[in-house]
N, C-alpha and C positions, 0 to 999 in steps of 0.2 A: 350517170357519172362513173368513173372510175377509181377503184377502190385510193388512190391517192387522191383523190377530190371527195370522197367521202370521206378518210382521214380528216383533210382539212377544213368541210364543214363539219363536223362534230367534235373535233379535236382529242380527236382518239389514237392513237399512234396503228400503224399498217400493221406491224406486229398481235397489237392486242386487237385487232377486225378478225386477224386470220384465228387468231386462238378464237374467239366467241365463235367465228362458222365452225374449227374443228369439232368445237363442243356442242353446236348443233341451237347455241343462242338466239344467233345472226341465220335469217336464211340464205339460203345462198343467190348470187346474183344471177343473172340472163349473162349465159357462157355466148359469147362472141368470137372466141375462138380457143385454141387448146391451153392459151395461156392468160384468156384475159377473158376480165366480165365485168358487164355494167350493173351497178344500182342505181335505187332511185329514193325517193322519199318515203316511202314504207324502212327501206334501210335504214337512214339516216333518224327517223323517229325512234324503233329499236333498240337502236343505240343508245337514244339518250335514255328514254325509259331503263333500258341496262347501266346505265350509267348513276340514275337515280337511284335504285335498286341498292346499286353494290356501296355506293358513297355515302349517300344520305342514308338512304335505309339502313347501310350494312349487313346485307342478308348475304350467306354466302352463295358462287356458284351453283352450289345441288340447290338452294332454296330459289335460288333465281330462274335455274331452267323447271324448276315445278308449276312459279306462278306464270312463268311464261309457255308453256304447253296448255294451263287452263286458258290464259288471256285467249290462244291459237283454237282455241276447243270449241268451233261454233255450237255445238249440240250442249253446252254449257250454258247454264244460267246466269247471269248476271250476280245473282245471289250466291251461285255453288262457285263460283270466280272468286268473288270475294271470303267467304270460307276461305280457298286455297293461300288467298293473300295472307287472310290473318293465323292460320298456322305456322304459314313461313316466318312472320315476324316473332310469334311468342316464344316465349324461353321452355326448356323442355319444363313437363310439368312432375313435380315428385311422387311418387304411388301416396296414398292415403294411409298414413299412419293408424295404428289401432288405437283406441282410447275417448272415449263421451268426449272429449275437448274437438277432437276433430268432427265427431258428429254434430257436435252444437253447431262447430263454426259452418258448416255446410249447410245444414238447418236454414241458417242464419242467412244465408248467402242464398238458397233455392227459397225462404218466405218474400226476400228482398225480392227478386225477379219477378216473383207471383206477384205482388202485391203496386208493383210497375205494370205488371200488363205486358212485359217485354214476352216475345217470342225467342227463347233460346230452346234450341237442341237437348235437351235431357239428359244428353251423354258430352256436352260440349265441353271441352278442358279447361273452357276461360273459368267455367262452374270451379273446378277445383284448385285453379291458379287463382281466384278470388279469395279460396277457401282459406288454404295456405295463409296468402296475407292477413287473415282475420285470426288464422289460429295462431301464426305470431307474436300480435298484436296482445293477443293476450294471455300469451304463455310469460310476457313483459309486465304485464297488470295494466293494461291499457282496451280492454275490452271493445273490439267495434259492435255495435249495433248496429240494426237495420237502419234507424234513426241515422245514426253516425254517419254511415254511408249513403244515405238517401242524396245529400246535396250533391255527394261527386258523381254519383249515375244521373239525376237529372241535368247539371252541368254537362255530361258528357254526351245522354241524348240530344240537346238543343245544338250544341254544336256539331254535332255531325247531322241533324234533320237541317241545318239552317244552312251551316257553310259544307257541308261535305257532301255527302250524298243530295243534297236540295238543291247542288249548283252541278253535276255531271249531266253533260246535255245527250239526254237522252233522246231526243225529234234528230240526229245524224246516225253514223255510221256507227254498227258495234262495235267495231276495232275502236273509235275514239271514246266511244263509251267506258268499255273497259279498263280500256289506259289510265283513262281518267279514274276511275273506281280504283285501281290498284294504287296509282301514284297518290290520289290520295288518303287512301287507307293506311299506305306506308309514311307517305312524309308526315301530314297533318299527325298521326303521331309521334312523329318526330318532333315534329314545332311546339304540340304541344307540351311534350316532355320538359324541354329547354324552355318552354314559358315558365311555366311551372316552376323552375330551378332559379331562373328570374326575380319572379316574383319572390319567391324565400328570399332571396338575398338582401331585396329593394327592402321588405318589410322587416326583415332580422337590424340591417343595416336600422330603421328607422324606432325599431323597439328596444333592441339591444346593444347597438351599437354607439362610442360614445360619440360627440358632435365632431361634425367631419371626415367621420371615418365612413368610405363608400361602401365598402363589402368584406367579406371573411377572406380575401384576398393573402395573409398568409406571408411568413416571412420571405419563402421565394417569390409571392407577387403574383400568385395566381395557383388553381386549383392542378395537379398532377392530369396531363394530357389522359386520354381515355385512350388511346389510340387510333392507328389508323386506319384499319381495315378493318371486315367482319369478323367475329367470333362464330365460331361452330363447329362444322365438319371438319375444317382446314383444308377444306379445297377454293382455291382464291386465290387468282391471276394478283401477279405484284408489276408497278410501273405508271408513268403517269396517267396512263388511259383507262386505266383500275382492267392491267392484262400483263400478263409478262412480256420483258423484256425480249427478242429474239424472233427470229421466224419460222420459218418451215413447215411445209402444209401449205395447206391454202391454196386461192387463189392469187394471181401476183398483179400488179398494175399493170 
């Protein structure tokens, strides 16, 4: 198809096709002649995965062309793929404060691991983006324990052994494989975040709420938008196609 026939099934604007090839997202298509070239379905998938990426996910640009080099990276593991996914998604992580409170909560955070039987990295960030949350917690007077914590990591392994990684079809192609690992590494925590926030509300509404009232909905009638696009580096195409507006470069239709 032709880059305007790819616009039109993915519903990307030509402008923001041509920025993703500048940037080296999009491969580029079978040159047909000095001014024109064809894609095909590899493209058009791409896209939308780029599209999931920036929108739902909200990762920026640089995090996007990272997990997509690993996706592109046959001498990549399946496993070393996803690593890449999920650093692109987490937030940066803070150096480790001094002081026995940070040690406990980390303590607290590598017995919990041990004592799952989970397989983490040693030097893995989530280790101390856990920690953080725990030494919050109770620098508040709200102490987490291993206890405390045990339901949300059993909750979170069954769901991702049951519906996430236990559903990527792994008997096809590695490209579909992958896709699927990263798509759902990035959405599936998206969905589940916004369940999550769901559910508070359904239960707040039902505990604390008085009769009638649906949710914390708020004199304006709802919660302060989060906004549109990704937080991070600030590099991020603007426009309906999640790409700037404008052309130049590229190939042309």
């Amino acid at each position: 198809m032709r880059i305007s026939e790819l616009s039109t099934a993915s519903g990307v604007p030509i402008p923001t096709i041509k920025y993703y090839l500048r940037e080296g997202l999009l491969p580029a298509g079978v040159q047909t002649s000095a001014t024109r070239a064809e894609y095909g379905e590899s493209h058009l998938r791409r896209l939308r995965l780029i599209r999931a990426l920036l929108e739902v996910g909200r990762l920026s640009i640089a995090s996007i062309r990272r997990v997509l080099a690993a996706v592109d990276d046959e001498g990549l593991s399946m496993h070393r793929v996803l690593g890449t996914a999920h650093y692109a998604i987490a937030p940066p992580v803070e150096p480790p404060p001094p002081g026995e409170r940070w040690r406990r909560a980390r303590a607290e955070v590598d017995a919990l691991i041990d004592d799952l039987g989970w397989r983490i990295d040693p030097e893995a960030p989530t280790r101390d983006e856990l920690a953080h949350a725990v030494l919050a917690l109770d620098r508040l007077g709200m102490p987490a324990t291993g206890e405390a914590l045990r339901p949300y990591a059993e909750t979170a392994a069954r769901l991702v052994a049951e519906h996430e990684i236990g559903t990527i079809p792994v008997g096809g192609s590695r490209e579909a494989a992958v896709e699927a690992l990263v798509l759902g590494t990035v959405l599936h925590g998206r969905i589940l975040d916004v369940m999550r926030r769901l559910a508070h509300e359904s239960v707040s509404a039902v505990t604390f709420g008085p009769a009638g009232e649906n949710g914390p909905t708020g004199e304006s009638g709802g919660p302060a938008s989060e906004g549109d696009g990704p937080a991070g580096d600030g590099g991020g195409p603007v426009g309906g196609g999640g790409g700037p507006v404008g052309g130049g470069g590229g190939q042309s239709a």
